[in-house]
Steps between C-alpha positions, in 0.01 A plus 500: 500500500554754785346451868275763397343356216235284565505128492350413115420159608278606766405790297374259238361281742276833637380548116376108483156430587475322847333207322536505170860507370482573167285788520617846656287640860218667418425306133162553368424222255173672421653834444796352300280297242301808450828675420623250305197507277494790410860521377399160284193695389707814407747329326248333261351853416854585461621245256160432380540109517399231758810408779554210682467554865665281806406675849544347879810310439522321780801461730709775287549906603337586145075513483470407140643586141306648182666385160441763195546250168786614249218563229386801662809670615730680262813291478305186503634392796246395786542773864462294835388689777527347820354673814621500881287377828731732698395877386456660154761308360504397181764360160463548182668279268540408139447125423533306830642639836832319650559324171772756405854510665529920421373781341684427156379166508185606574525735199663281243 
């Protein structure tokens, strides 16, 4: 880093809520749950099937995760998508997030 570019720890330290760590400044549990929801309730429409549903993970920087099952997606393969506290942030991921060490892995 350059002496112009700002300090990322303290940067990061500015995003952090002043008491709660694991959630950004500003978080609005309420507003986020509604959000989150939604997207649950969209993707059931979607894919026409039920999906499991984990929200409010505590002490982690992700809100929650909606699983689509194999059986209704074309490949047969289930789609994990996990969502962010910090902004509208999400992944999308085929089978279960972190579990692959690449794409081609990830593809094989």
């Amino acid at each position: 880093m350059t002496e112009k570019e700002p300090d990322l720890p303290e940067l990061l330290r500015e995003l952090d809520h002043p008491e709660w760590l694991e959630w950004p400044r500003h978080y609005n549990r309420a507003e986020v749950a509604a959000l989150f929801g939604s997207l649950v309730a969209r993707l059931e429409e979607g894919f026409a099937v039920s999906c499991s549903a984990e929200q409010d993970t505590q002490d982690s920087s992700e809100y929650g995760r909606v699983v689509i099952p194999g059986d209704a997606t074309i490949c047969g393969t289930r789609i994990v998508v996990c969502v962010s506290k910090f902004g509208s942030l999400a992944l999308v991921c085929a089978d279960n997030p972190g579990a692959f060490l690449g794409t081609g892995e990830a593809q094989a």
